[in-house]
C-alpha positions in Angstrom: 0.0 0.0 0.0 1.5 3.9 -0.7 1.0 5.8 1.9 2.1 8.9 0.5 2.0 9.3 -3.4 3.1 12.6 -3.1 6.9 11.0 -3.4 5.9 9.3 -6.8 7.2 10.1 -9.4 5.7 9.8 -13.4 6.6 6.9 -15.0 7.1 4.7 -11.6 6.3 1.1 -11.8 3.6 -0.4 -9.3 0.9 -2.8 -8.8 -2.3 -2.8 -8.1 -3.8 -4.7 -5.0 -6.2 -6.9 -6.3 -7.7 -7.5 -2.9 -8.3 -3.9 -2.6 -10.2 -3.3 -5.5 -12.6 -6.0 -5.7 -15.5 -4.0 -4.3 -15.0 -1.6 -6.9 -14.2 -2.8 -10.4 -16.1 -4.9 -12.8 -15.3 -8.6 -12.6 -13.6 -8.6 -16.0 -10.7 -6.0 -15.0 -10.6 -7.7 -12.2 -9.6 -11.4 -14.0 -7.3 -9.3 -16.2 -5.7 -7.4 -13.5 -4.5 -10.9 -11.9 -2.7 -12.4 -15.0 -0.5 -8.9 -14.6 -1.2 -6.3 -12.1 1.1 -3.9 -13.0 1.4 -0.5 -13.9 3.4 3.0 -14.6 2.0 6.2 -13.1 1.0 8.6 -15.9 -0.5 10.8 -13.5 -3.0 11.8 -11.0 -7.1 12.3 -10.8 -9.3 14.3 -8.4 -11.9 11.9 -7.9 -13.8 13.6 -4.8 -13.6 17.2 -3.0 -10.8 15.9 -1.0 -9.0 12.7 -2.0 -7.4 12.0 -5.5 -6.4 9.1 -7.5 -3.9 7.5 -9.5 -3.8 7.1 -13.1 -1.5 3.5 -14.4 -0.9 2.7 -17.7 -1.0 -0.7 -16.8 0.4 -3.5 -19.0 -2.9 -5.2 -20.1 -3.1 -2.0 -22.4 -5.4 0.0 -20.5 -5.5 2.8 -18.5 -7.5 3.5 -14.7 -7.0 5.5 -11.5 -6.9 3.8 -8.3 -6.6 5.2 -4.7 -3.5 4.8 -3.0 -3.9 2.2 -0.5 -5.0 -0.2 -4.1 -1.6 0.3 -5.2 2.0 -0.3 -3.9 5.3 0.2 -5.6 7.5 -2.2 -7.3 11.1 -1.9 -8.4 11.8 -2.3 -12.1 13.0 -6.1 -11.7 9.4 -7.1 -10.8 7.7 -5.1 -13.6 8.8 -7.4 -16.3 
């Protein structure tokens, strides 16, 4: 889990917590997110008056914004 994204940087590799988002993404993501849950940050999202997201390219070819505690980082060995 990131606690604090604010020490991201663009482009940084990280992967998505499946067990965090299954409450809020349709099923199919879901089954595609855990043959390969990982991502680079492209940037960030206001998603409510007072919290913000995170927006991953993430290697299945698409792209979605996730709150920080459904991601956590990885180091470029992992990514591959």
């Amino acid at each position: 889990m990131i606690r604090d994204s604010s020490k991201l940087k663009q482009g940084q590799l990280l992967k998505v917590e499946i067990e965090a988002i299954k409450d809020r993404l349709p099923k199919e993501l879901i089954n595609q997110l855990s043959l390969d849950p990982k991502g680079k940050l492209i940037g960030y999202k206001m998603v409510d008056g007072n919290q913000f997201g995170l927006v991953v390219k993430l290697n299945i070819g698409t792209t979605q914004w996730f709150f920080e505690e459904e991601l956590s980082e990885i180091d470029g060995q992992d990514f591959l």
